[in-house]
PASEBA-1860 file (N, C-alpha, C; in nm, 3 decimals):
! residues 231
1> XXXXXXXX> 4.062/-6.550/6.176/4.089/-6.554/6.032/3.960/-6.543/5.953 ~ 3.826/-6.586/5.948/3.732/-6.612/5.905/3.656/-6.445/5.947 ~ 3.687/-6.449/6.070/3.646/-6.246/6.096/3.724/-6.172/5.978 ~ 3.830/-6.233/5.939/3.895/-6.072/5.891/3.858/-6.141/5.722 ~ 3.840/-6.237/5.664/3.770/-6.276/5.583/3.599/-6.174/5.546 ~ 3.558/-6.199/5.591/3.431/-6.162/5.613/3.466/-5.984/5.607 ~ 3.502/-5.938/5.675/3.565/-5.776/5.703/3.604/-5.740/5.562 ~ 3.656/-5.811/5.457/3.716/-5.772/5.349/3.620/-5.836/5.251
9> XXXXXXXX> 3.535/-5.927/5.253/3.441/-5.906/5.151/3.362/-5.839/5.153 ~ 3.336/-5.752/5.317/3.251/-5.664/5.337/3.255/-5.517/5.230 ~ 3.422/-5.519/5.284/3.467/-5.376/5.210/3.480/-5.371/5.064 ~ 3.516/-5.487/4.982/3.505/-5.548/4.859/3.387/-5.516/4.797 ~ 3.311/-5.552/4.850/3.149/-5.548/4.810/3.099/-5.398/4.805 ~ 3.119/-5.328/4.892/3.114/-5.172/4.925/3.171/-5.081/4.856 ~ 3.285/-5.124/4.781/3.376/-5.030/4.711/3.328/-5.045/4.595 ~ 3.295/-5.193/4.552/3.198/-5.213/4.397/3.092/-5.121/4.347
17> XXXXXXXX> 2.995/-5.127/4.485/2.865/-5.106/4.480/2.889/-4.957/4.449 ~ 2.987/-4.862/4.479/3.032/-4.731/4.545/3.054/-4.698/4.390 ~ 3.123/-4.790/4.332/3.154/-4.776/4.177/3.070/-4.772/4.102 ~ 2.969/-4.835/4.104/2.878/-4.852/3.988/2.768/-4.775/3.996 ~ 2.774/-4.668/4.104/2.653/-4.583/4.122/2.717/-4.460/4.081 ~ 2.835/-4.456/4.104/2.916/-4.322/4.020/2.922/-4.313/3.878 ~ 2.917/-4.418/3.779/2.929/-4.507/3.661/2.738/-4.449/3.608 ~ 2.695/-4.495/3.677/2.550/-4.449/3.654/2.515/-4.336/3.645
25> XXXXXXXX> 2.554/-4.254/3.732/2.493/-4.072/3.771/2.562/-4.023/3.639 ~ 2.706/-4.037/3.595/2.766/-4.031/3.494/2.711/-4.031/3.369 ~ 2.666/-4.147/3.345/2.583/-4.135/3.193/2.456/-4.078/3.237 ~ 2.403/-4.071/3.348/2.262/-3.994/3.297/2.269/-3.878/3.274 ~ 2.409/-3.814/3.355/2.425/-3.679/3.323/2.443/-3.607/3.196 ~ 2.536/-3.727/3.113/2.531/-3.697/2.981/2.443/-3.661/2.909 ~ 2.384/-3.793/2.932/2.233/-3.846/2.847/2.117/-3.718/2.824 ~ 2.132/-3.674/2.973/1.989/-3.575/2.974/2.083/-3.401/2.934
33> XXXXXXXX> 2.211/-3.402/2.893/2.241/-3.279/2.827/2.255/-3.270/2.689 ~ 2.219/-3.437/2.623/2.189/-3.404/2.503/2.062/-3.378/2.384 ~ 2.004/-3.298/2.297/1.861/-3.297/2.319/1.826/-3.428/2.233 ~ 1.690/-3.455/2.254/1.647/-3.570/2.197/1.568/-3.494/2.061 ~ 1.578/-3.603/1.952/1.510/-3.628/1.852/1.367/-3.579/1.885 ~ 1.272/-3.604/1.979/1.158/-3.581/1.991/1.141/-3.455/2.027 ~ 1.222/-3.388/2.094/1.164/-3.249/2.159/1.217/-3.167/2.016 ~ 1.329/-3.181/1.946/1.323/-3.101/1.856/1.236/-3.079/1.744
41> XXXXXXXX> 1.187/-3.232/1.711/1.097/-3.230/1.620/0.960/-3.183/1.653 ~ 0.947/-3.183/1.754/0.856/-3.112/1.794/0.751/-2.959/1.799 ~ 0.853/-2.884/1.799/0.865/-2.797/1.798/0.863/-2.704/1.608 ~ 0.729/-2.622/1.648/0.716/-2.616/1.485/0.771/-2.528/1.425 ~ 0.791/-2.514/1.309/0.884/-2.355/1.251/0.781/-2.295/1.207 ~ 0.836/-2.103/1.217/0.796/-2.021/1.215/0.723/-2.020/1.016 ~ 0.590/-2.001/1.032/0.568/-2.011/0.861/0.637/-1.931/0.762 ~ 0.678/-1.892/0.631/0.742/-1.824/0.558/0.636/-1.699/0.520
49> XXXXXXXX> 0.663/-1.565/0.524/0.576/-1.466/0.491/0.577/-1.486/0.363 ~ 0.490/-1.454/0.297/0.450/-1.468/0.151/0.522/-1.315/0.119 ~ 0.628/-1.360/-0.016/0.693/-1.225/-0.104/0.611/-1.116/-0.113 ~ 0.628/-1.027/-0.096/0.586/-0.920/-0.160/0.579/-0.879/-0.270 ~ 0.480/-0.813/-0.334/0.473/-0.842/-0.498/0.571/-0.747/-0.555 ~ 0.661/-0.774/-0.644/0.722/-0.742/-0.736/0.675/-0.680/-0.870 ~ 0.715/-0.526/-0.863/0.645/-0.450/-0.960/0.742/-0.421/-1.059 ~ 0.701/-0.382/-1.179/0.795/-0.346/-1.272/0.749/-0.207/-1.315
57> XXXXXXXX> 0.846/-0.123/-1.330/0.874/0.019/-1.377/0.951/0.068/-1.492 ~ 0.858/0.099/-1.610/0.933/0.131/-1.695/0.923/0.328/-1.684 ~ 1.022/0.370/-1.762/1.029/0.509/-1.834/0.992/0.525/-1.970 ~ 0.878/0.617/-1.990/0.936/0.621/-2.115/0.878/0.778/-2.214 ~ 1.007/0.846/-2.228/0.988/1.005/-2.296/0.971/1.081/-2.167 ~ 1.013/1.018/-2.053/1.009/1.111/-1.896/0.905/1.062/-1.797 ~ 0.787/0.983/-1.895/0.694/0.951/-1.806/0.683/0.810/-1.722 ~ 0.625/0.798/-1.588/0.685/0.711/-1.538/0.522/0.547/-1.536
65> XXXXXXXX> 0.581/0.440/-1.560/0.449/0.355/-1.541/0.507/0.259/-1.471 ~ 0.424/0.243/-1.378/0.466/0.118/-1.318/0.309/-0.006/-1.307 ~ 0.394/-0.162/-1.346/0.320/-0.225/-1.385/0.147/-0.142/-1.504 ~ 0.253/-0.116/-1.566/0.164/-0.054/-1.705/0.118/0.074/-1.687 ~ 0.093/0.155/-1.568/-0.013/0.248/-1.467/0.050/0.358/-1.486 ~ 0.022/0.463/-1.545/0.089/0.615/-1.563/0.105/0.651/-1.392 ~ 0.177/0.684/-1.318/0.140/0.734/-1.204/0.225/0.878/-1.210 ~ 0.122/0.979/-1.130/0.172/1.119/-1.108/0.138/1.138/-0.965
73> XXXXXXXX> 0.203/1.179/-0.919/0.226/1.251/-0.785/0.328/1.333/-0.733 ~ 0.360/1.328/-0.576/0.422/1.459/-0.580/0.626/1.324/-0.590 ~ 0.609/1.235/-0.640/0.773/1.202/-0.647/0.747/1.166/-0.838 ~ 0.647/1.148/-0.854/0.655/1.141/-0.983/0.591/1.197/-1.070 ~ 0.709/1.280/-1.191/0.596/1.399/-1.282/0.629/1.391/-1.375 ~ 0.561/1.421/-1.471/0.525/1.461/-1.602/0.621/1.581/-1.680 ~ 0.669/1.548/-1.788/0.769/1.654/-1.862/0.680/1.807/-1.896 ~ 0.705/1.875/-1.900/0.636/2.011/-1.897/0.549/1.964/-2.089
81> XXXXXXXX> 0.642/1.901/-2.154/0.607/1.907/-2.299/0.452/1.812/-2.326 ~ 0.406/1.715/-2.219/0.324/1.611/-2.176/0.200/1.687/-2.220 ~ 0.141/1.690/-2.314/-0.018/1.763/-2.309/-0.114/1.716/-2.443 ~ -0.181/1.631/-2.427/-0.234/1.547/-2.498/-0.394/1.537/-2.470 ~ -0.413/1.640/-2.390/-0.566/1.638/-2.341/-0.613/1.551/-2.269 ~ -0.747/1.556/-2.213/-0.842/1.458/-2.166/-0.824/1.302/-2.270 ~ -0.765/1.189/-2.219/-0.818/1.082/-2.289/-0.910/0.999/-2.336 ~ -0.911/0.979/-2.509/-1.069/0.932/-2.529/-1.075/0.827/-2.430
89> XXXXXXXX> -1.029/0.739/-2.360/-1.102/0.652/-2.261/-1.165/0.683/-2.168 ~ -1.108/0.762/-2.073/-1.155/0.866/-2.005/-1.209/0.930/-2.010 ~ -1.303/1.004/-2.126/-1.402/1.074/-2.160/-1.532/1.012/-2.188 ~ -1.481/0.908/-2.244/-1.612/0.788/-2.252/-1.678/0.717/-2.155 ~ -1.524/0.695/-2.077/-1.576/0.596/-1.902/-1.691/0.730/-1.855 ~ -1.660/0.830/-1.839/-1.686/0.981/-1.771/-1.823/0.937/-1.797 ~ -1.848/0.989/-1.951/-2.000/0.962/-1.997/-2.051/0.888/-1.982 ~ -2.055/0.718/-1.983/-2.108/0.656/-1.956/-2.145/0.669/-1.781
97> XXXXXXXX> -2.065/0.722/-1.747/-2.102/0.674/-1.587/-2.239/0.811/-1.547 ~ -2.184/0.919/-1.615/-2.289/0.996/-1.637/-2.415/0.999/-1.660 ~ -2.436/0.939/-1.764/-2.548/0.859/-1.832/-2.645/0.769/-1.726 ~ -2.531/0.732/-1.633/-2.589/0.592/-1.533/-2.662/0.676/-1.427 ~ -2.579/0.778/-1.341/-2.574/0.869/-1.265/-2.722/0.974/-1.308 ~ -2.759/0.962/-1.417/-2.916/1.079/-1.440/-2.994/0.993/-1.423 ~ -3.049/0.878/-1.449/-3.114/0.767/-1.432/-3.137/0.767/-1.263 ~ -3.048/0.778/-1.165/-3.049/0.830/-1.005/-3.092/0.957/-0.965
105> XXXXXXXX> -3.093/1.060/-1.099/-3.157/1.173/-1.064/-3.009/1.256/-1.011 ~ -2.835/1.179/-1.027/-2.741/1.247/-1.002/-2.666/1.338/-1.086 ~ -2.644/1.420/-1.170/-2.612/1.483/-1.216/-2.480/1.524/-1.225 ~ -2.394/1.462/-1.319/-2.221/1.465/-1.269/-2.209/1.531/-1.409 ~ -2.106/1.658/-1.372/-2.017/1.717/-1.486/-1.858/1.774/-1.454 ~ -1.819/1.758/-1.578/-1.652/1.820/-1.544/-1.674/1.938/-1.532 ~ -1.617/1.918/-1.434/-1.553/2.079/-1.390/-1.437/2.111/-1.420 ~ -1.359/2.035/-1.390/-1.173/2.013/-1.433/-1.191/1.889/-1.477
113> XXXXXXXX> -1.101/1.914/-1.659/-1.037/1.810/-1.661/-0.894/1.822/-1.728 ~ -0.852/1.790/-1.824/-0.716/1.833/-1.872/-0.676/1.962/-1.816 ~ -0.514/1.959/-1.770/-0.482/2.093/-1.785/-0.319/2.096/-1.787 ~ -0.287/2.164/-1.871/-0.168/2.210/-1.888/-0.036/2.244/-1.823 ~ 0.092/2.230/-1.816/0.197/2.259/-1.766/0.178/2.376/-1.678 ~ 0.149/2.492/-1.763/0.139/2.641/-1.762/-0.013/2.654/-1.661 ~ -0.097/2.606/-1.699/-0.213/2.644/-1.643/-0.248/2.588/-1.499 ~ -0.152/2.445/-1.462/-0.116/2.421/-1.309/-0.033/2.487/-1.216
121> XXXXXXXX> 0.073/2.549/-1.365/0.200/2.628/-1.262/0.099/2.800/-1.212 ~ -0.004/2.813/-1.273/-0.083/2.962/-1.237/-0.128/2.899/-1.174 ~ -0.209/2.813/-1.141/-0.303/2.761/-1.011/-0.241/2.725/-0.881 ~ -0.139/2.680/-0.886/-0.048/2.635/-0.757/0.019/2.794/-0.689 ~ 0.048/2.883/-0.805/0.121/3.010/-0.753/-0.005/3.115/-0.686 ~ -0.140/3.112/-0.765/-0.223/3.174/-0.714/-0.294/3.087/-0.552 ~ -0.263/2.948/-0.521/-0.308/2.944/-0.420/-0.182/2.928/-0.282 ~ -0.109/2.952/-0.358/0.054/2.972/-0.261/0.010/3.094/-0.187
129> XXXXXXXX> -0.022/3.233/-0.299/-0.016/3.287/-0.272/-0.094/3.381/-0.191 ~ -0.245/3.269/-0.191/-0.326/3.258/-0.073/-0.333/3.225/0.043 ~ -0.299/3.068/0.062/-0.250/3.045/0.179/-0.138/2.999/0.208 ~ 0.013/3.032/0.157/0.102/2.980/0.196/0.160/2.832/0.091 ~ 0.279/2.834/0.070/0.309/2.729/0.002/0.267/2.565/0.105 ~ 0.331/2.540/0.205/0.276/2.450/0.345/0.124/2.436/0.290 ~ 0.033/2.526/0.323/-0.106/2.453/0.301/-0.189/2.396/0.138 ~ -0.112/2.461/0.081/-0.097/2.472/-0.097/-0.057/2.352/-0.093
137> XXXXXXXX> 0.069/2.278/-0.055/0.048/2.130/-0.130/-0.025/2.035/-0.063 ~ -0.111/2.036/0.029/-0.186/1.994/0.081/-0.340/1.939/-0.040 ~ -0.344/2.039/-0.107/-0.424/2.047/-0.203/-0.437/2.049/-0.327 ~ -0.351/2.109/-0.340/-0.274/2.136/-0.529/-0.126/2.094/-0.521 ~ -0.161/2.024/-0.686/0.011/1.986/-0.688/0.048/2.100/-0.762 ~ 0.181/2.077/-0.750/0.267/2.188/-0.836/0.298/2.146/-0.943 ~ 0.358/2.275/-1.078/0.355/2.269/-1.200/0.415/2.105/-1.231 ~ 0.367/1.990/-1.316/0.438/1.889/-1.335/0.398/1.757/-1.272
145> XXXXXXXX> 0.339/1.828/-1.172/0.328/1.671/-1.022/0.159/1.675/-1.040 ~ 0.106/1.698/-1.105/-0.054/1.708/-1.145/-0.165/1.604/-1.193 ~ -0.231/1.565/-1.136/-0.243/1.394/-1.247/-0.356/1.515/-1.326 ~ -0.423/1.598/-1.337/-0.463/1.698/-1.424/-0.361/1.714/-1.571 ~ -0.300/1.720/-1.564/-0.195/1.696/-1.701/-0.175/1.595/-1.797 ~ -0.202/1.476/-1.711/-0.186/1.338/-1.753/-0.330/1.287/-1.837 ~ -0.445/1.403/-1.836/-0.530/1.358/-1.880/-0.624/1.240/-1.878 ~ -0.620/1.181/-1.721/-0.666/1.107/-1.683/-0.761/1.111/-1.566
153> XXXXXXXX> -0.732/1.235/-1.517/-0.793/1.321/-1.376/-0.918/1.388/-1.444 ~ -1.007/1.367/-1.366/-1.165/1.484/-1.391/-1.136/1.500/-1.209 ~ -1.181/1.621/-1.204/-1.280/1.681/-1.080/-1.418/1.713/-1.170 ~ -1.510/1.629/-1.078/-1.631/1.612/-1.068/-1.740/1.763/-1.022 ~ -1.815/1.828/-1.104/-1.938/1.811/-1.057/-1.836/2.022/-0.910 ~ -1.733/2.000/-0.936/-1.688/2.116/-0.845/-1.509/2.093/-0.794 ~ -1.486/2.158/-0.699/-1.361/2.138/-0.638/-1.372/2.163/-0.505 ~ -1.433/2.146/-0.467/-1.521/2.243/-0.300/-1.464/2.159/-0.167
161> XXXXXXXX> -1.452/2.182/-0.114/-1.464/2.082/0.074/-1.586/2.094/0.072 ~ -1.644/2.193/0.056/-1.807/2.204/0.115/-1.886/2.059/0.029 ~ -1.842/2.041/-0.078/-1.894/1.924/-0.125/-1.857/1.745/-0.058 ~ -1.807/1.755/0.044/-1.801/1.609/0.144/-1.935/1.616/0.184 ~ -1.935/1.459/0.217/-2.064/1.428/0.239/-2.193/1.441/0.129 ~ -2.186/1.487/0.025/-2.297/1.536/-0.009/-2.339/1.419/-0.128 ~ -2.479/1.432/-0.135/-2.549/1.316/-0.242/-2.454/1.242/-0.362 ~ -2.411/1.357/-0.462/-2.365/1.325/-0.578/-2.229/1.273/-0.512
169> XXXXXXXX> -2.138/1.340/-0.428/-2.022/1.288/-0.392/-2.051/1.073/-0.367 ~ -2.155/1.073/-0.244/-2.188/0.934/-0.213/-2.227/0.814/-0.360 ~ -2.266/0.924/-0.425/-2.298/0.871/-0.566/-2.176/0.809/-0.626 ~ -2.048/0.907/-0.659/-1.965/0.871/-0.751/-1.866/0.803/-0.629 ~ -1.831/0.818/-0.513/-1.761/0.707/-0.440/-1.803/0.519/-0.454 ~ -1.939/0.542/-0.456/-1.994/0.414/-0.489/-1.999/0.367/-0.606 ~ -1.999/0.409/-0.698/-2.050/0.379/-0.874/-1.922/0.388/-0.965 ~ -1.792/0.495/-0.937/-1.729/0.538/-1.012/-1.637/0.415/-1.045
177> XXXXXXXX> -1.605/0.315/-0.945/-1.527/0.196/-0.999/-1.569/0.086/-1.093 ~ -1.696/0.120/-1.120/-1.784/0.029/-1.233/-1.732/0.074/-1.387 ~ -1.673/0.212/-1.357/-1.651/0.265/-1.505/-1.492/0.289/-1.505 ~ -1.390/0.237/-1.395/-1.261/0.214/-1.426/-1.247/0.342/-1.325 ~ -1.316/0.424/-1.259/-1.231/0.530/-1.205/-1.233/0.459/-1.061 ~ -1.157/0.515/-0.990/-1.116/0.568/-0.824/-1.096/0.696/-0.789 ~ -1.124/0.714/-0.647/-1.130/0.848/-0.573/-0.988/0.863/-0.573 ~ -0.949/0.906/-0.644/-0.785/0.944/-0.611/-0.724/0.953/-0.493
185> XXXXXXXX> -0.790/1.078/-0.404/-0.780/1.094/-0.290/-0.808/1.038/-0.160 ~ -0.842/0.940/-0.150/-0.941/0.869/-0.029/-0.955/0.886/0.074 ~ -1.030/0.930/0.158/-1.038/0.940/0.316/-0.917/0.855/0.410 ~ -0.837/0.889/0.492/-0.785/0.800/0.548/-0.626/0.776/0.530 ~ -0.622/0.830/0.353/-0.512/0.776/0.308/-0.404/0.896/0.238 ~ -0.460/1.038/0.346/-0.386/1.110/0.313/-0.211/1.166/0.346 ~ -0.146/1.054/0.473/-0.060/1.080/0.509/0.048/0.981/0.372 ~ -0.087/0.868/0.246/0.040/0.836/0.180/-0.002/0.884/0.020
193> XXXXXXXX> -0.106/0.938/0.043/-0.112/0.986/-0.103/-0.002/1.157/-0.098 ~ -0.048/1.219/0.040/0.007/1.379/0.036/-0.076/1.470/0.037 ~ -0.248/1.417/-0.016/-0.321/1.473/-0.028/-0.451/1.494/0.066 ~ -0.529/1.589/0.088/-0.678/1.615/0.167/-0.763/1.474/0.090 ~ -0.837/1.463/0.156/-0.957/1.403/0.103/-1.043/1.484/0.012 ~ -1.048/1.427/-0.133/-1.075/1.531/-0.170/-1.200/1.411/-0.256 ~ -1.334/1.395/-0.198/-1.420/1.296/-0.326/-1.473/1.353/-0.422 ~ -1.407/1.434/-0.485/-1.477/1.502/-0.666/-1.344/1.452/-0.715
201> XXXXXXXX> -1.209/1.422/-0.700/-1.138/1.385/-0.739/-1.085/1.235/-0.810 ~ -1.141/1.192/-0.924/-1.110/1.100/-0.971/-1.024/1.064/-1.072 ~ -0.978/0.942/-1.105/-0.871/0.885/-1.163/-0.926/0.782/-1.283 ~ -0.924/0.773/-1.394/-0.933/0.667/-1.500/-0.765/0.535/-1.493 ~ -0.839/0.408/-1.379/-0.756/0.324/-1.386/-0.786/0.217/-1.508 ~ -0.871/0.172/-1.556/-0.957/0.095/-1.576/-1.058/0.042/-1.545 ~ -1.155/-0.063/-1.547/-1.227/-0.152/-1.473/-1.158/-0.238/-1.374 ~ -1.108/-0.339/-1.403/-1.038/-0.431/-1.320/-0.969/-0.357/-1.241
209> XXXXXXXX> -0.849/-0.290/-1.276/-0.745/-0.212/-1.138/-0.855/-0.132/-1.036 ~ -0.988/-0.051/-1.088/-1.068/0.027/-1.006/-1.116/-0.079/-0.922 ~ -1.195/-0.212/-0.950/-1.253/-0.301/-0.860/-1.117/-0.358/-0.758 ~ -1.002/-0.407/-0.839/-0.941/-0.494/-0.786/-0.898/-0.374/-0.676 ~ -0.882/-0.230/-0.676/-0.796/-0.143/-0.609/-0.909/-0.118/-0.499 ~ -1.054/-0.139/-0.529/-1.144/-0.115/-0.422/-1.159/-0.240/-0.292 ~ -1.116/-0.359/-0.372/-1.169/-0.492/-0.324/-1.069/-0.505/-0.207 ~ -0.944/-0.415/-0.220/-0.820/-0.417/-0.100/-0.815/-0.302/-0.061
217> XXXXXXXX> -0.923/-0.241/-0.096/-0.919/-0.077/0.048/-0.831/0.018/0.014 ~ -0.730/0.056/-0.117/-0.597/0.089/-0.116/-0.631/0.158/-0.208 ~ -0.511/0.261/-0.165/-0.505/0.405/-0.292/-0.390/0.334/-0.339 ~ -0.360/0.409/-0.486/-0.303/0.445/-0.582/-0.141/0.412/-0.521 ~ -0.069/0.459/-0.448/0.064/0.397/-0.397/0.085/0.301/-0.342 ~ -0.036/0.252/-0.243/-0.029/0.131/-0.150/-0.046/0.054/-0.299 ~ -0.131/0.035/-0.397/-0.161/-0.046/-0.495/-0.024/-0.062/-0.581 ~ 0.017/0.034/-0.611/0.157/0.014/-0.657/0.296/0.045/-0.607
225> XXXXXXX> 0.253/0.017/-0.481/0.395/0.025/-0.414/0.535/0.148/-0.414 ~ 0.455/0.255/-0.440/0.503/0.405/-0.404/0.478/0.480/-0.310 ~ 0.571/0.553/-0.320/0.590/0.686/-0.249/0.468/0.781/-0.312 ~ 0.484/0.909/-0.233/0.403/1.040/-0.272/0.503/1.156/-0.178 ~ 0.643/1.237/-0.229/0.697/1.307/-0.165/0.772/1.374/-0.234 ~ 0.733/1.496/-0.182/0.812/1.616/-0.312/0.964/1.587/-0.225 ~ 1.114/1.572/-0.330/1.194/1.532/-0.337/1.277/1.695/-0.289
END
């Protein structure tokens, strides 16, 4: 009697023990499939990209400005009726920088500056009809798409390729943003302007937009967030 006593607290005891280790594996299993407070917080979030700047575009009589800036190119042009000449600002920035430029012994004059509806639509047809329309806008805009019209464009001093690299060019790449202009064209940045590199080619932005547009490396569309594409 005391054997079979003993035999059954044996098994008593065994079946407990059998229980409470199943009871255990149980909640840890839980436990470790839920995540903890610490590992999530942990873990840092991705930073927020800073907006992109938001430009404003007005119209006005056909012409297009964005954030204040006349822009012409080949998606945005000028009404054929647009002809107002060289602007006195632009004629003055010109001179003065001129003025600065003989003092260096550099010698800068217009060669081109204003030009007309009519007198771009003969220049674009006579070099079509030189080399092909394809290599023509490479170089010249067509009647309308001209910043020559807008009276804000000088070519410098010639219109040449042969003039890269050369003294007066290094001259007005360096100096010309002191008097509000930029190279219109810039090395580098011809797959978003449309255009060759062309450095006799300059632009009357102002002072500030010329520095601020130099100080970030950027032409004229990257700066205002355009296109350049005949439509």
């Amino acid at each position: 009697m005391k054997r079979l006593i003993i035999v059954f607290l044996s098994a008593l005891l065994l079946t407990l023990s059998s229980g409470c280790s199943k009871n255990s594996n149980t909640k840890s299993s839980v436990k470790s499939a839920e995540p903890t407070s610490d590992s999530s917080s942990s873990v840092e979030q991705p930073a927020v990209k800073a907006l992109a700047k938001v430009h404003s575009t007005e119209v006005i009589d056909g012409v297009t400005y964005i954030d204040g800036i006349l822009i012409v190119n080949k998606t945005y042009s000028l009404p054929k009726s647009y002809n107002y000449g060289l602007t006195d600002e632009t004629l003055e920035a010109f001179n003065n920088m001129a003025k600065a430029a003989a003092k260096d012994n550099i010698p800068l004059v217009i060669a081109s500056g204003f030009r007309s509806y009519k007198e771009q639509e003969k220049l674009y047809k006579e070099y079509s009809a030189e080399n092909g329309q394809k290599e023509a806008d490479t170089y010249s805009a067509r009647a309308g798409y001209s910043e020559h019209q807008s009276g804000l464009a000088i070519d410098v001093n010639g219109a040449d390729f042969s003039m890269v690299g050369q003294k007066d060019m290094k001259w007005l790449e360096k100096h010309c943003t002191d008097y509000g202009f930029i190279i219109r064209f810039p090395k580098g940045k011809e797959s978003i302007t449309g255009y060759s590199y062309e450095p006799w080619h300059i632009r009357y932005v102002g002072k500030k937009t010329a520095k601020e547009m130099k100080k970030q490396g950027v032409c004229l569309e990257e700066y205002l967030g355009v296109d350049s594409e005949y439509k």
